[in-house]
Structures are given as structure tokens and as C-alpha cells.
PDB file with SEQRES, HELIX, SHEET and CRYST1 records, atoms N, CA, C and O in Angstrom:
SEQRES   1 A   74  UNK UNK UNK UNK UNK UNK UNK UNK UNK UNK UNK UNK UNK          
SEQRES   2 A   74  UNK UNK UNK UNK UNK UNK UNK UNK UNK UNK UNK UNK UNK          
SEQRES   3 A   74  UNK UNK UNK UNK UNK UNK UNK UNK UNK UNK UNK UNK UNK          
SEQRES   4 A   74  UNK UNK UNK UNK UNK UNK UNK UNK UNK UNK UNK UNK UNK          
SEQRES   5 A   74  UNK UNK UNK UNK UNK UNK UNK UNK UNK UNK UNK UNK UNK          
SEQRES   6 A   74  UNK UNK UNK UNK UNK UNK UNK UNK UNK                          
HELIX    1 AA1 UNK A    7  UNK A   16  1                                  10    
SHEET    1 AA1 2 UNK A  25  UNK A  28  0                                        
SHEET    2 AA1 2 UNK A  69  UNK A  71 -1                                        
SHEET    1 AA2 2 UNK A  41  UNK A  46  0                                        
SHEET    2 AA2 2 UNK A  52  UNK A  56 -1                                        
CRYST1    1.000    1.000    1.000  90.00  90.00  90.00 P 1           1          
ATOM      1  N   UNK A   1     -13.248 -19.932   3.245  1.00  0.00           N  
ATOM      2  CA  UNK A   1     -12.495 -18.706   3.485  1.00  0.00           C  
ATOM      3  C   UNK A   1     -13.163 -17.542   2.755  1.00  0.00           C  
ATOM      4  O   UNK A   1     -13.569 -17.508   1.593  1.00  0.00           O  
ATOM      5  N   UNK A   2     -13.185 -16.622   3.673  1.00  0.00           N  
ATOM      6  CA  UNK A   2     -13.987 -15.226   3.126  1.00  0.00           C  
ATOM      7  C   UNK A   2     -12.558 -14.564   2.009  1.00  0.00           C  
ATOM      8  O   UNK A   2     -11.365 -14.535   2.309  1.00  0.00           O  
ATOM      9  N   UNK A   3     -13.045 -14.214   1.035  1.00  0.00           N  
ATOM     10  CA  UNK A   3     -12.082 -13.780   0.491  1.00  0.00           C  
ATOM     11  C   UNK A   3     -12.340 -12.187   0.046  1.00  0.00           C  
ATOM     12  O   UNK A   3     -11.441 -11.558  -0.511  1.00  0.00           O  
ATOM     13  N   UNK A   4     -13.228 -11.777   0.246  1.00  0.00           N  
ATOM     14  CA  UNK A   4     -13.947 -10.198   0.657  1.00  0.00           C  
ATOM     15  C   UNK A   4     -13.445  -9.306   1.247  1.00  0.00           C  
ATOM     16  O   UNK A   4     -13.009  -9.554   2.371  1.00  0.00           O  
ATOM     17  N   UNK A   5     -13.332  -8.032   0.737  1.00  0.00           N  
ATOM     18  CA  UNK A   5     -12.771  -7.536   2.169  1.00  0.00           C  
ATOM     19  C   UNK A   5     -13.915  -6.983   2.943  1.00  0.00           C  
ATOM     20  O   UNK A   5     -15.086  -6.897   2.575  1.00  0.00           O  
ATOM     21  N   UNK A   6     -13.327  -6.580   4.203  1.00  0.00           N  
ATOM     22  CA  UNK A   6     -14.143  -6.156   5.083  1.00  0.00           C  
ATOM     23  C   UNK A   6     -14.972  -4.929   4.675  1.00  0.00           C  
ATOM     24  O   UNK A   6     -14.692  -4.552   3.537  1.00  0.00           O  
ATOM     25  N   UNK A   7     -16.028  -4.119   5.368  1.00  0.00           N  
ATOM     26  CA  UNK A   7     -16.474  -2.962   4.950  1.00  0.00           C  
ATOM     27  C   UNK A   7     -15.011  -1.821   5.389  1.00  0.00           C  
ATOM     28  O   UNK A   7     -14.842  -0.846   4.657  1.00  0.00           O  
ATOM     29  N   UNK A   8     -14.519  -1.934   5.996  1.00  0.00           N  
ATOM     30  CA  UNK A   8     -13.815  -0.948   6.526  1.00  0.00           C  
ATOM     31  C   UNK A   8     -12.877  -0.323   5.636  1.00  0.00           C  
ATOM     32  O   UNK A   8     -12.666   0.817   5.222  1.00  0.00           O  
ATOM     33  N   UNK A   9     -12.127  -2.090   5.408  1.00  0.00           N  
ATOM     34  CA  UNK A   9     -11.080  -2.185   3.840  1.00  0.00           C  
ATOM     35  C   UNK A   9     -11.726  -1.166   2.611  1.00  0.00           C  
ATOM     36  O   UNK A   9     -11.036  -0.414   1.922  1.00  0.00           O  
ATOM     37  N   UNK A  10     -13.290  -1.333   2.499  1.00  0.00           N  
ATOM     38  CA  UNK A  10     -14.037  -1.009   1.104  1.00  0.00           C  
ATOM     39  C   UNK A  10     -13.741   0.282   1.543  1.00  0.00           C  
ATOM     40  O   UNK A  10     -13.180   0.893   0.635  1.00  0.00           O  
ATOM     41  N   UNK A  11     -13.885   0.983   2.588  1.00  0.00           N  
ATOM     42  CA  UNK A  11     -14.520   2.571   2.821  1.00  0.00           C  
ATOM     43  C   UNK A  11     -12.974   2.713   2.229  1.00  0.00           C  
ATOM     44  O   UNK A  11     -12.778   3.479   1.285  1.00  0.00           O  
ATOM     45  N   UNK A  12     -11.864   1.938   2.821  1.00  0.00           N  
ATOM     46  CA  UNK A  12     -10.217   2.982   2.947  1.00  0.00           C  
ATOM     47  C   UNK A  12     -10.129   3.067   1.358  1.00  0.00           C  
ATOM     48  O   UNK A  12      -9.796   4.115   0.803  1.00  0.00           O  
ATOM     49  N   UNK A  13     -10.437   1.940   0.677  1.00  0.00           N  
ATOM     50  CA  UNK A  13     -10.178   2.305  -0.672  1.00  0.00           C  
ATOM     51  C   UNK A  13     -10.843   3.226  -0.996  1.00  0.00           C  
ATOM     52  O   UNK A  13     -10.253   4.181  -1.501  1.00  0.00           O  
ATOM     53  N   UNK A  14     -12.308   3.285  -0.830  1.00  0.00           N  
ATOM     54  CA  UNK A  14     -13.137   4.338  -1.660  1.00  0.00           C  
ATOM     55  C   UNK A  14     -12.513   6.007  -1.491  1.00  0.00           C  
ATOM     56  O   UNK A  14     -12.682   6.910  -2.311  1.00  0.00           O  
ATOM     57  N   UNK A  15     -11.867   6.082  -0.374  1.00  0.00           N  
ATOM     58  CA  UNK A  15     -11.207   7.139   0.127  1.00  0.00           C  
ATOM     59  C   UNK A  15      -9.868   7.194  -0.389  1.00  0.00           C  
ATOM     60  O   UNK A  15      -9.367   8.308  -0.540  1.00  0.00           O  
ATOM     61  N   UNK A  16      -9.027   5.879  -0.766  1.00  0.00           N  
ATOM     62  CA  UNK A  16      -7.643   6.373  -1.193  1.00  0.00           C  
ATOM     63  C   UNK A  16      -8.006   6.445  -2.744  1.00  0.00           C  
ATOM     64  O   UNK A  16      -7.139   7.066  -3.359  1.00  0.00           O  
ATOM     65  N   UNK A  17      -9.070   5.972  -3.562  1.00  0.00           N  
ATOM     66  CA  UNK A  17      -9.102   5.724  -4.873  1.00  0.00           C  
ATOM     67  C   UNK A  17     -10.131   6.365  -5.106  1.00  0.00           C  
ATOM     68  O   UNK A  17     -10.763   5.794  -5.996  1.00  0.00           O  
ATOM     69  N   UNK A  18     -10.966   7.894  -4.512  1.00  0.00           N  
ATOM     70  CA  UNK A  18     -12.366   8.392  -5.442  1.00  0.00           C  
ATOM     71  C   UNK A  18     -12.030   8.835  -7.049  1.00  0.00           C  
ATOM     72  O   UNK A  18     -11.025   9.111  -7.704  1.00  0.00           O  
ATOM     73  N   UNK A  19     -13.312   8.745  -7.246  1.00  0.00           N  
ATOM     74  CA  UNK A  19     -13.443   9.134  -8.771  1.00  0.00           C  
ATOM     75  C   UNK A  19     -12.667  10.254  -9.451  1.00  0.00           C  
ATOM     76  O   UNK A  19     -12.659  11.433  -9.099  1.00  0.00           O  
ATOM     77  N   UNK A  20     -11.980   9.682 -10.534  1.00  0.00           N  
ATOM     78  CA  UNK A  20     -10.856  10.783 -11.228  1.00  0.00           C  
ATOM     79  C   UNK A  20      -9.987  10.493 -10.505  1.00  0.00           C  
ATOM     80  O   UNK A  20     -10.214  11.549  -9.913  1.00  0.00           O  
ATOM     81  N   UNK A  21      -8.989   9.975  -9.821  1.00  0.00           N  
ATOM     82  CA  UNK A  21      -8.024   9.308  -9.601  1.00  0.00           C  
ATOM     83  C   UNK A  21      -7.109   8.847 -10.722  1.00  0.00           C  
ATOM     84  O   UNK A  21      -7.576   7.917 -11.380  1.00  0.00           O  
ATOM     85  N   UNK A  22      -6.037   9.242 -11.050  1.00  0.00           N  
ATOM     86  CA  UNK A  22      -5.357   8.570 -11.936  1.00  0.00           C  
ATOM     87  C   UNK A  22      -4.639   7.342 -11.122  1.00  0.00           C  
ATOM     88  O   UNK A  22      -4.543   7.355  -9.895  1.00  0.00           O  
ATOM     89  N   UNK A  23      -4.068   6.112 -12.078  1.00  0.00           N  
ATOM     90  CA  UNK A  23      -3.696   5.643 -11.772  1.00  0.00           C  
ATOM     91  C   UNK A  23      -3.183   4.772 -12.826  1.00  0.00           C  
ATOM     92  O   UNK A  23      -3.820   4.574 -13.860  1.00  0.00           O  
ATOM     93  N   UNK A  24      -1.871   4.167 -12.549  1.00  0.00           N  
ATOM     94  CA  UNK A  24      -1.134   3.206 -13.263  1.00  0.00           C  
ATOM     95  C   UNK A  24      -0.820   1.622 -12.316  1.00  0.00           C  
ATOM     96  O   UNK A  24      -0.387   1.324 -11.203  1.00  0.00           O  
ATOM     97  N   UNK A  25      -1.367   0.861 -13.607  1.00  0.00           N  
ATOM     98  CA  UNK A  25      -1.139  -0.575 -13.500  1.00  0.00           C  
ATOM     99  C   UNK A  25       0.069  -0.913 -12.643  1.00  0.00           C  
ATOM    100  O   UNK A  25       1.037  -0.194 -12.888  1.00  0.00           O  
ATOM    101  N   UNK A  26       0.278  -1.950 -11.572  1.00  0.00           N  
ATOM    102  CA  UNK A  26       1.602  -2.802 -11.152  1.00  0.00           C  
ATOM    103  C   UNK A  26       1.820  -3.891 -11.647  1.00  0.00           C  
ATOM    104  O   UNK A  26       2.878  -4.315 -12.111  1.00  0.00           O  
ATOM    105  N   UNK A  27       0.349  -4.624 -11.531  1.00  0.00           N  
ATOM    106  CA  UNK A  27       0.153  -5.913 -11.317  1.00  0.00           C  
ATOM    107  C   UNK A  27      -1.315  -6.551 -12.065  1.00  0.00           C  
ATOM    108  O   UNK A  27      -2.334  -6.160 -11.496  1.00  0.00           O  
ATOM    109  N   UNK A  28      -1.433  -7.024 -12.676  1.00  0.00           N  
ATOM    110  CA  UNK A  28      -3.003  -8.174 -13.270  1.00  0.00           C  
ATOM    111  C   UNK A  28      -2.592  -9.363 -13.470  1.00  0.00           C  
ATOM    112  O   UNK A  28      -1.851  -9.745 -14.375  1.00  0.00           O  
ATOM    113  N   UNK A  29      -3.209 -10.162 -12.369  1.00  0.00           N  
ATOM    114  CA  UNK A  29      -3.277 -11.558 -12.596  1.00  0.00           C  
ATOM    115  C   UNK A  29      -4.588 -12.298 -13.568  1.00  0.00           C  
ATOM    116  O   UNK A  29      -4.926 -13.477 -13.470  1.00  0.00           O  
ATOM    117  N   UNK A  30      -5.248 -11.202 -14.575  1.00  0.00           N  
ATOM    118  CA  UNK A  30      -5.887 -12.137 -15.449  1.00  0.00           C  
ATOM    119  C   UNK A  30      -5.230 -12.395 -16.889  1.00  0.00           C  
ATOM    120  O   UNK A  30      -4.963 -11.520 -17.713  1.00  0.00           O  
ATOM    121  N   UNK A  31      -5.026 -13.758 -17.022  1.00  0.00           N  
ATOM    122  CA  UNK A  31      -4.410 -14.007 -18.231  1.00  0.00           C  
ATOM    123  C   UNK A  31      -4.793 -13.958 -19.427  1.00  0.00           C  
ATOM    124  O   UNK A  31      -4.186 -14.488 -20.357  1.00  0.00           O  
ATOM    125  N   UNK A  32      -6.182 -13.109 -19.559  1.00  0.00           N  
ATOM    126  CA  UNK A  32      -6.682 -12.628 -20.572  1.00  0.00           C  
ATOM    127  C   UNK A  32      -7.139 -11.554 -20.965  1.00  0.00           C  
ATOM    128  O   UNK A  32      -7.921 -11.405 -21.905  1.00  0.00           O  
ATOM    129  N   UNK A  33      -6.627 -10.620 -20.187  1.00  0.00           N  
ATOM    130  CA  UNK A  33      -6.507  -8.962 -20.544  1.00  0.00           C  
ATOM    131  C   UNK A  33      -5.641  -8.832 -21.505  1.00  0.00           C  
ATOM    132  O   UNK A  33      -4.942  -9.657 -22.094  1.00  0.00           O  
ATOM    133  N   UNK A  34      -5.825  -7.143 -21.649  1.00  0.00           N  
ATOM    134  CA  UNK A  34      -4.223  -7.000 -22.612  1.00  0.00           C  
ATOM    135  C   UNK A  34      -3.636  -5.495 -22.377  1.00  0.00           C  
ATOM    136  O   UNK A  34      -3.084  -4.711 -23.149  1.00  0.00           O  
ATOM    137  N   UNK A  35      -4.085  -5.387 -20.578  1.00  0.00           N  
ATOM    138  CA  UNK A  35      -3.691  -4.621 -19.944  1.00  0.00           C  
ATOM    139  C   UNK A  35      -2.135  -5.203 -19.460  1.00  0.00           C  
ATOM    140  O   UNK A  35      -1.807  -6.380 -19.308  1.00  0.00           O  
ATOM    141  N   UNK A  36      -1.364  -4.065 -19.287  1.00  0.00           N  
ATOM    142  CA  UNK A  36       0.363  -4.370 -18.947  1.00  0.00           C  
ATOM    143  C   UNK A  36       0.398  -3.598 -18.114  1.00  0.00           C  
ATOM    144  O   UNK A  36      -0.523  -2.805 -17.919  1.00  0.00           O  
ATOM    145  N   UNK A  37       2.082  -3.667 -17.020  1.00  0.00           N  
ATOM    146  CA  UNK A  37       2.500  -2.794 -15.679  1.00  0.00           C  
ATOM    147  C   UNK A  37       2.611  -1.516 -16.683  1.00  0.00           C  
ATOM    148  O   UNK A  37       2.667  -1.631 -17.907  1.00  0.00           O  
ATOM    149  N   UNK A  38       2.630  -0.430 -16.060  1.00  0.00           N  
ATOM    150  CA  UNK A  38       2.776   1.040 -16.685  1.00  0.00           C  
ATOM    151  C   UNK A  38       1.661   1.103 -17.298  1.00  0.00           C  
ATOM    152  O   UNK A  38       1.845   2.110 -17.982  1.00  0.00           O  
ATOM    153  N   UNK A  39       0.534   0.707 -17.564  1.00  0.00           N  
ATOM    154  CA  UNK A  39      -0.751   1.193 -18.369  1.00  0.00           C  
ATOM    155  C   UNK A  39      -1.377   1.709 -17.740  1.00  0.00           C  
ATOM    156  O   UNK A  39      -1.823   1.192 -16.716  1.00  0.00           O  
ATOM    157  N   UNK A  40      -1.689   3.089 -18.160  1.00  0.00           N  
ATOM    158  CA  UNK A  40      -2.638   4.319 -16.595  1.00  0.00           C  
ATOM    159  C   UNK A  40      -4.526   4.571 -17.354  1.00  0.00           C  
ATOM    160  O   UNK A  40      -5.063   4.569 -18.462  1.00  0.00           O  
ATOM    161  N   UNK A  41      -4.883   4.738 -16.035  1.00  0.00           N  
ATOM    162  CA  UNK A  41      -6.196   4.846 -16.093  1.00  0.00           C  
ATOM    163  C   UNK A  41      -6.915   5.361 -15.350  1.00  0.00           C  
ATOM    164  O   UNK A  41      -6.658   4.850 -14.260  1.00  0.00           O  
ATOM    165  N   UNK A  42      -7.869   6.244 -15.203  1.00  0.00           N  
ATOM    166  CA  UNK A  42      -8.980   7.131 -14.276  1.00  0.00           C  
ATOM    167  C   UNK A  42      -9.717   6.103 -13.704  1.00  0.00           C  
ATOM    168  O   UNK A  42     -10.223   5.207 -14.380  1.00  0.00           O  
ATOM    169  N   UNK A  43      -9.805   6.179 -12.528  1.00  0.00           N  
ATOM    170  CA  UNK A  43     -10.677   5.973 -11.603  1.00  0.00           C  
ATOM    171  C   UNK A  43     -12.410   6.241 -11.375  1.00  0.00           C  
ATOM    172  O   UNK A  43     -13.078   7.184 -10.952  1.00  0.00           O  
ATOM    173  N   UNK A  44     -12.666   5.100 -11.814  1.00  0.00           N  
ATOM    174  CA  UNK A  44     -14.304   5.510 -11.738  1.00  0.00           C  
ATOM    175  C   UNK A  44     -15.115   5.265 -10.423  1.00  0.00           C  
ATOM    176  O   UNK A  44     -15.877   6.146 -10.024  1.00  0.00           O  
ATOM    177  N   UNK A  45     -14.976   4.134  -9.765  1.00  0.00           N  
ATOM    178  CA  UNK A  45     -15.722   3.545  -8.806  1.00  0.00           C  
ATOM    179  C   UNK A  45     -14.848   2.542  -7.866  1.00  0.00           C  
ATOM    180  O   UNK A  45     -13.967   1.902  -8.440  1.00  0.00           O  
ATOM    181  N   UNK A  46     -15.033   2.342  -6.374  1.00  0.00           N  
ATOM    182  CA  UNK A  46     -14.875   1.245  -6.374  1.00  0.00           C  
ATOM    183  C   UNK A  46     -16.258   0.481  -5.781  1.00  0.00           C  
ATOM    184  O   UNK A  46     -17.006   0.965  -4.931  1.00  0.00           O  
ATOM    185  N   UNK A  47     -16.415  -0.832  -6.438  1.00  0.00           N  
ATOM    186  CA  UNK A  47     -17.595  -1.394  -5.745  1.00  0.00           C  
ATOM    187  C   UNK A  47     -17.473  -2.267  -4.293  1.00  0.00           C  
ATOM    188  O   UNK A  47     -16.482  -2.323  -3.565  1.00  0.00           O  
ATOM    189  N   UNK A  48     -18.491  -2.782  -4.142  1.00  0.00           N  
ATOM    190  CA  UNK A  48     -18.135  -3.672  -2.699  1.00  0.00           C  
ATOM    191  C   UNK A  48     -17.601  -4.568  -2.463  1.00  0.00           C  
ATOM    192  O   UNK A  48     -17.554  -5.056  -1.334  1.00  0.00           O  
ATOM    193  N   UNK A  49     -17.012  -5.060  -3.541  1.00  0.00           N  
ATOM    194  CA  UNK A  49     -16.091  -5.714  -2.926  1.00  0.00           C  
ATOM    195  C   UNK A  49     -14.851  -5.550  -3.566  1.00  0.00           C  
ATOM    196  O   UNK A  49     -14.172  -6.314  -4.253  1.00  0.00           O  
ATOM    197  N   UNK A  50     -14.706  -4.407  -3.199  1.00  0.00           N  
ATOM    198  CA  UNK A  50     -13.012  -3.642  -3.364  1.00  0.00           C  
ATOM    199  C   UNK A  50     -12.374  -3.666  -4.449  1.00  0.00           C  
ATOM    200  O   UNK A  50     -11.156  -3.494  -4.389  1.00  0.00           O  
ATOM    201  N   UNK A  51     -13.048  -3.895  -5.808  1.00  0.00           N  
ATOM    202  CA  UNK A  51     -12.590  -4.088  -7.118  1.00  0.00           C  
ATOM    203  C   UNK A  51     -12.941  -2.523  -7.600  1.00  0.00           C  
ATOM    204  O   UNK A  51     -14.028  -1.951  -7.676  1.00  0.00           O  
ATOM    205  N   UNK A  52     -11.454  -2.016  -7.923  1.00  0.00           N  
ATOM    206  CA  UNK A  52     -11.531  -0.549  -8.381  1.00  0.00           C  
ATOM    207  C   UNK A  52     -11.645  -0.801  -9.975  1.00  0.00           C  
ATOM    208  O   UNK A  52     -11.011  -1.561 -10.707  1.00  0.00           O  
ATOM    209  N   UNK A  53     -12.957   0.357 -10.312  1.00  0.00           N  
ATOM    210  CA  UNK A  53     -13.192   0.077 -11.581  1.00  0.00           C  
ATOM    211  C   UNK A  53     -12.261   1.644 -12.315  1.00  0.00           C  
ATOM    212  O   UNK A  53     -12.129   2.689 -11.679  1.00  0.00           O  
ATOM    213  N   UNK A  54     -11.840   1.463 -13.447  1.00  0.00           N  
ATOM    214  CA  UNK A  54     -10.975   2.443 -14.235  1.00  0.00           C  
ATOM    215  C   UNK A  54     -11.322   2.536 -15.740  1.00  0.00           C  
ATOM    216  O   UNK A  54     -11.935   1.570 -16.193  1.00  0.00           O  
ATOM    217  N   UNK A  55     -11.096   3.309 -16.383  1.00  0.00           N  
ATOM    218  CA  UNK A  55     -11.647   3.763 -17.267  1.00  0.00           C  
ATOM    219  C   UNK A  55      -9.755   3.777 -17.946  1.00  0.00           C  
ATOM    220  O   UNK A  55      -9.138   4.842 -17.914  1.00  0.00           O  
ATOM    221  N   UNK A  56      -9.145   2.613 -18.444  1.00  0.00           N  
ATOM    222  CA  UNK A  56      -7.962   2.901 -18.992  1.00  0.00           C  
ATOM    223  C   UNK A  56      -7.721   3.496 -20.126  1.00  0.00           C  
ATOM    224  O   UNK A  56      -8.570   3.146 -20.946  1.00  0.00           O  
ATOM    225  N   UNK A  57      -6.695   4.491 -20.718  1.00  0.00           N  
ATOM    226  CA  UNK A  57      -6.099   5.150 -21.381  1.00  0.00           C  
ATOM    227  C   UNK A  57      -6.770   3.956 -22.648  1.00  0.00           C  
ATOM    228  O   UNK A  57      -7.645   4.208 -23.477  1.00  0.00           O  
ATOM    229  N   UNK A  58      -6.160   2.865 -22.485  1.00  0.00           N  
ATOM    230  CA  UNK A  58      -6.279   1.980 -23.548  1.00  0.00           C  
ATOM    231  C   UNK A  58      -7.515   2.029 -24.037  1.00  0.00           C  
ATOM    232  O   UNK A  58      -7.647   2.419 -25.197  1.00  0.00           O  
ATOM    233  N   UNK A  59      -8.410   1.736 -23.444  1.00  0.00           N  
ATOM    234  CA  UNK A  59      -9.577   1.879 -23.449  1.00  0.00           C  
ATOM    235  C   UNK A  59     -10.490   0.596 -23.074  1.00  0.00           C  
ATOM    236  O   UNK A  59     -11.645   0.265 -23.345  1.00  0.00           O  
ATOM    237  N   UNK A  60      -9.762   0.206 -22.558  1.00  0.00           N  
ATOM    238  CA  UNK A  60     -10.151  -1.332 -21.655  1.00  0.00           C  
ATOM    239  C   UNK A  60     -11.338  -0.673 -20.508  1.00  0.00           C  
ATOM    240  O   UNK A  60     -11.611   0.523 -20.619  1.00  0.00           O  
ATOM    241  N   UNK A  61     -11.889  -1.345 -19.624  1.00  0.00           N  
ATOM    242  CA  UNK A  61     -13.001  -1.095 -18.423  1.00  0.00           C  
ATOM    243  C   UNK A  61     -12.722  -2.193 -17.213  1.00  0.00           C  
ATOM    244  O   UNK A  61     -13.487  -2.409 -16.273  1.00  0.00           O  
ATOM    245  N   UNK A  62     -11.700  -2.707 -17.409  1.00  0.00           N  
ATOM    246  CA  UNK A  62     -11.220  -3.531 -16.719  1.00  0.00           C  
ATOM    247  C   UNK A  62     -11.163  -3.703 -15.187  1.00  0.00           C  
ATOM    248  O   UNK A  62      -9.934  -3.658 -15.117  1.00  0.00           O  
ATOM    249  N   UNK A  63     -11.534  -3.857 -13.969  1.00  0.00           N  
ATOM    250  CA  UNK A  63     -11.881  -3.644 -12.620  1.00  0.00           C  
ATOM    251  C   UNK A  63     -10.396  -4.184 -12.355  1.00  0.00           C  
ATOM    252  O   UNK A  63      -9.961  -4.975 -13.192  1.00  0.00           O  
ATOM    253  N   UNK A  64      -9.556  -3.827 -11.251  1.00  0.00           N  
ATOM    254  CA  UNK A  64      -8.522  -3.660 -10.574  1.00  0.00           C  
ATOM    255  C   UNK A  64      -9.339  -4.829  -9.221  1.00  0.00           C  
ATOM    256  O   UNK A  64     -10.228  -4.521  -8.427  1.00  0.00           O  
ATOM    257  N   UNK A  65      -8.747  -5.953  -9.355  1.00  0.00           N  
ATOM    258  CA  UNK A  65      -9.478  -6.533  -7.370  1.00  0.00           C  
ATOM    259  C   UNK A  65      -8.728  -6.960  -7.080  1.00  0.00           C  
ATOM    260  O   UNK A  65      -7.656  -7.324  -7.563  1.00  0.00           O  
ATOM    261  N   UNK A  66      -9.414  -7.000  -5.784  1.00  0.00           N  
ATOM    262  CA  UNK A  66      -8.949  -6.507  -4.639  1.00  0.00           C  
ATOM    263  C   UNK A  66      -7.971  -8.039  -3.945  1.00  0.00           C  
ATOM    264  O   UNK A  66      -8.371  -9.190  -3.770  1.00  0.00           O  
ATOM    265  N   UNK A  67      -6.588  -7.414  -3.684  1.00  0.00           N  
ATOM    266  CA  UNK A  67      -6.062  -8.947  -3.048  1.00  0.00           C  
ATOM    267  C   UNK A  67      -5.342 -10.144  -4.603  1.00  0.00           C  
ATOM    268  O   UNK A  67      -4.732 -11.204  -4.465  1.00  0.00           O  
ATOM    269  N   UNK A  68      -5.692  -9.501  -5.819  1.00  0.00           N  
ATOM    270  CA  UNK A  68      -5.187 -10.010  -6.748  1.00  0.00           C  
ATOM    271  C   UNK A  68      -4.692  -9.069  -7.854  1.00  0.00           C  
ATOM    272  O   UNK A  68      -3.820  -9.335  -8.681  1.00  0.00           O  
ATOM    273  N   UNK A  69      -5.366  -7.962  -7.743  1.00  0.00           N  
ATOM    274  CA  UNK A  69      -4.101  -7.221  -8.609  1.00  0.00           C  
ATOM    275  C   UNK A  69      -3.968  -6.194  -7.954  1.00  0.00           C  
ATOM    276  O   UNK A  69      -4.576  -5.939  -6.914  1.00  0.00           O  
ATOM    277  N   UNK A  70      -2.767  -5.169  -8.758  1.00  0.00           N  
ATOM    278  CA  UNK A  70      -2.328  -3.785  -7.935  1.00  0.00           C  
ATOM    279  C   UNK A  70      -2.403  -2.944  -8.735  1.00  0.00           C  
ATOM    280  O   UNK A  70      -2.623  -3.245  -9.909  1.00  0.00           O  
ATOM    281  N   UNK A  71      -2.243  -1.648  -8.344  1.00  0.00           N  
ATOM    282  CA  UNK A  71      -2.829  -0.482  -9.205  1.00  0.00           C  
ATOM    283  C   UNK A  71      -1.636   0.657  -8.289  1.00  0.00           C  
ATOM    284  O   UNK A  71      -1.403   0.293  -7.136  1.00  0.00           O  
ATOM    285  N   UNK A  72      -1.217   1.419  -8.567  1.00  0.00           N  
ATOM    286  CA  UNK A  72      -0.210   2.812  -7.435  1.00  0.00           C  
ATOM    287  C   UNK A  72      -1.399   3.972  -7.927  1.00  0.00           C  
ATOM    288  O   UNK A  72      -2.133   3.691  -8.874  1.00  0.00           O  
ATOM    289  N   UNK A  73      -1.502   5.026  -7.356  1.00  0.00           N  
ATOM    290  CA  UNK A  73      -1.864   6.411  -7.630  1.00  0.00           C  
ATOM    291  C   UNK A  73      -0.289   7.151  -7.887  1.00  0.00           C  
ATOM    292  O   UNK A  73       0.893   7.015  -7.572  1.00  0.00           O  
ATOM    293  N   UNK A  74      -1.236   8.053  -8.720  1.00  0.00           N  
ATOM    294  CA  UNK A  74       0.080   8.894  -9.492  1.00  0.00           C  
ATOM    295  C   UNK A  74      -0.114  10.329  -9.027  1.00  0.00           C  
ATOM    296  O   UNK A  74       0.663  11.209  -9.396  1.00  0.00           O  
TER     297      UNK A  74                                                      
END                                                                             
């Protein structure tokens, strides 16, 4: 199973999420961050395969991906 998204998926994000984007945490399914829901962060990139990278308040660098965690714009 492809678990990728498509190019199309990549472009809509790169377009709903360009650079300087704020944004706050919903969701991280890695159990070894020490990122939480409500933790906000700028928008740096997203790469190809749909993992939005952020530059958090906290000061984490933590990538947002795609299909496993969530992120809202503010």
C-alpha cells in the first residue's frame, strides 16, 4: 500500500500551508515528541511527501505528516 500522497495532494497543501503560515497543533501521533494539541508554529516548507515542516513556538522542528498527524491554520 502506497501510503504517499499523490502529487496533487502535495501541490493542495503547499498552497493551503506556504511559508509563514501560522499554525496550531490538533493531533501527533509520535510518542516521543513533547509537542501537545494547542502548541502553534510557523510554517516553513512542505516536502514531498506532504509532511509540513514548522518552526514551533517551542522550539521543536518537528514535521507535521501527512495522514498521521493534524495541524488547523489560524
Amino acid at each position: 500500500m502506497n501510503r504517499f500522497p499523490s502529487n496533487q495532494t502535495v501541490q493542495s497543501l503547499r498552497t493551503q500551508y506556504p511559508k509563514g503560515t501560522r499554525v496550531e497543533l490538533v493531533q501527533m501521533n509520535d510518542p516521543y515528541s513533547k509537542l501537545k494539541p494547542k502548541d502553534k508554529g510557523t510554517v516553513d516548507f512542505v516536502d514531498d511527501a506532504g509532511t509540513i515542516f514548522c518552526t514551533w513556538d517551542s522550539g521543536s522542528n518537528l514535521g507535521v505528516v501527512y495522514g498521521e498527524d493534524r495541524v488547523k491554520k489560524l
